[in-house]
N, C-alpha and C positions, 0 to 999 in steps of 0.2 A: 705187471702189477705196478711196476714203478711210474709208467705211462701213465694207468692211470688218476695214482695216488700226483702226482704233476698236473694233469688236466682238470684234478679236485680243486687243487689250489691255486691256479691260474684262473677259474671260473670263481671261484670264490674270491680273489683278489678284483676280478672283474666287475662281478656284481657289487660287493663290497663297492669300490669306487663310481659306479653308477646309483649308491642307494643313498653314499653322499651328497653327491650331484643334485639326487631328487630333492634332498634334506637343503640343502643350498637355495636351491629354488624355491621352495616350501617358505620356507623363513622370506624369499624378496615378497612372497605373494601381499604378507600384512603390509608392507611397508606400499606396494603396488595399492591394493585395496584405499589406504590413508591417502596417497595421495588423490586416488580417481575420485574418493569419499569428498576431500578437498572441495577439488575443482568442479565438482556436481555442485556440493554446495553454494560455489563463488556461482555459479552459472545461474543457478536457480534463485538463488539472492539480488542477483542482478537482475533481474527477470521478474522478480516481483517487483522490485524496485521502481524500473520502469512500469508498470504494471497499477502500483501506488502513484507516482506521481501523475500517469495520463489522467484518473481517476481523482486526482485533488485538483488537477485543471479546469476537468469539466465540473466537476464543484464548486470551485470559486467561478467559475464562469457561470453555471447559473444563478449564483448568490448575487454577482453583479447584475443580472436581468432583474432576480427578483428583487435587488437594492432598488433599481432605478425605476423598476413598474410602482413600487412602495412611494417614491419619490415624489412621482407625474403622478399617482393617485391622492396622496397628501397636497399636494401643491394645486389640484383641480380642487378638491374637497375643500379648501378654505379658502379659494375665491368664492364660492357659492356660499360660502358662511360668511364674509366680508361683503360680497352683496347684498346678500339676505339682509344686513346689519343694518348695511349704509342705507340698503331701500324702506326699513321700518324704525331706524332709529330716532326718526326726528315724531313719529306715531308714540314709541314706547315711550320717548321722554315724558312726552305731553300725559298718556294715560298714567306715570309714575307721579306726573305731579299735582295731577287731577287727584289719586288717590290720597297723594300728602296731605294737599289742600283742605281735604273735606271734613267737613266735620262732627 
């Protein structure tokens, strides 16, 4: 009986310091968790980041296509307006002052 009242209390000292142990480990998990939580976030932060910036590249880069096509398009469009000008303006005068004129 004494036997086994000893092997009560041996397994229960045993287990007991095994259920510590698990309690020990229990408690690293949140701190485990926080950092993994961290470093996800840094990862995937970064990651959009690059993400973001490839995407405002090709943005301004087409803003500069379509700056400069806006550019050659204004810069064609008022030579033919300054031709148009030079080629009728010595017409328009004349019919401008035909019309002063009359009376």
């Amino acid at each position: 009986m004494e036997n086994l009242i000893r092997d009560v209390i041996e397994l229960d000292k045993k287990f007991r310091t095994q259920v510590e142990l698990l309690e020990a480990e229990k408690s690293k998990i949140g701190d485990f968790l926080r950092i993994e939580k961290a470093k996800l976030e840094k990862v995937y932060q970064n990651d959009a980041k690059v993400k973001l910036d490839t995407k405002k590249a090709e943005i301004n880069l087409d803003l500069d296509h379509r700056k400069e096509k806006a550019q050659k398009d204004y810069d064609m469009t008022l030579k033919k307006l300054e031709a148009n000008f030079n080629k009728n303006k010595a017409e328009w005068i004349e019919t401008i002052y035909q019309f002063c004129t009359e009376e």
